[in-house]
MARGUNU-180996 format. One record per residue: x, y, z of N, C-alpha, C in turn. Coordinates in steps of 0.2 Angstrom, whole numbers, plus 5000, padded with zeros to 4 digits. Layout:
BEGIN
XYZXYZXYZ
...
END
This chain:
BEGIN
471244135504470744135509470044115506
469844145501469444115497469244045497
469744035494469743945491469743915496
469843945504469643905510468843895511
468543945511467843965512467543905505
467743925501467343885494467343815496
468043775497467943715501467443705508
467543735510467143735517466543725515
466243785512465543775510465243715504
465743685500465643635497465743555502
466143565506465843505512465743515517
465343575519464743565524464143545519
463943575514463443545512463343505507
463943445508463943385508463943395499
464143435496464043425487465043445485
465443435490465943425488466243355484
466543355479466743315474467643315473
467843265470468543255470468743315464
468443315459468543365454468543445458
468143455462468343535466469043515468
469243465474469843485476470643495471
470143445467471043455460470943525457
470243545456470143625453470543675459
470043665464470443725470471343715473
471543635471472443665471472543695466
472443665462472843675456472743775453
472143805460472143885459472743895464
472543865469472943895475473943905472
473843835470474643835465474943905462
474243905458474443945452474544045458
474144055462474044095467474544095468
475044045472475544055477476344055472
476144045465476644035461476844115458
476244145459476244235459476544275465
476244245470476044285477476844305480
477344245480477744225482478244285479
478344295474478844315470478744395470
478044425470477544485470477944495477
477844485482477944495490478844505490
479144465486479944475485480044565482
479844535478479844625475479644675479
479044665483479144715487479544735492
479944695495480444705501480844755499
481244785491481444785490481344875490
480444875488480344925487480344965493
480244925499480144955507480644935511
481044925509481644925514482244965513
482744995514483245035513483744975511
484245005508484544945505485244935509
485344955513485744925518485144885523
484944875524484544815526484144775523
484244765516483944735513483944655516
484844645515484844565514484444555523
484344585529484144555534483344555533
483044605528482244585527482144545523
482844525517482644445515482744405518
482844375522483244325530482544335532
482444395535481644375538481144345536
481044375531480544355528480544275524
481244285524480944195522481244145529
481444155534481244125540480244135541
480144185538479344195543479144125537
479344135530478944115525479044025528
479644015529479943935532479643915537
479543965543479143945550478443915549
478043965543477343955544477243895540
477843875534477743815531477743765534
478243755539478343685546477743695548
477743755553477243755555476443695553
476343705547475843685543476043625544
476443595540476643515538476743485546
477043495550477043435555476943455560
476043475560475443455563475443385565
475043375572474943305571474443295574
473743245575473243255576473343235585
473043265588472943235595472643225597
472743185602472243125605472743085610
472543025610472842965613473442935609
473842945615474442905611474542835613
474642785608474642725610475342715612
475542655613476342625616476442585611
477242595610477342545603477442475605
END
């Protein structure tokens, strides 16, 4: 969430650079390459273990939905005719 704000305020005031957004993926990468794995571990620690395999199924539906989610956005406005 961070690195959302730091972009933000780098281009609202117009002093964003191509070198920030290769610096701020390549945090975000490094973040989500922790995040991801950290969050697995803990299901393990909060769920009883006869329910485990259905908090892993959840959670990685939650994890897949909000992926889609993200990627096939599509701008709208006018649709043209092909």
């Amino acid at each position: 969430m961070n690195l959302a704000f730091i972009l933000a305020a780098l281009t609202l005031s117009g002093r964003i650079h191509e070198w920030h957004i290769v610096v701020l993926a390549a945090l975000l990468g490094v973040i989500n390459a922790f995040d991801m794995p950290a969050r697995q571990a803990f299901i393990v620690q909060m769920v009883e273990r006869d329910d485990l395999m259905n908090a892993r199924i959840i959670a990685h539906v939650c994890v897949t939905m909000m992926t889609r989610r993200r990627s096939t956005r599509r701008p709208r406005g006018r649709r043209t005719a092909r």
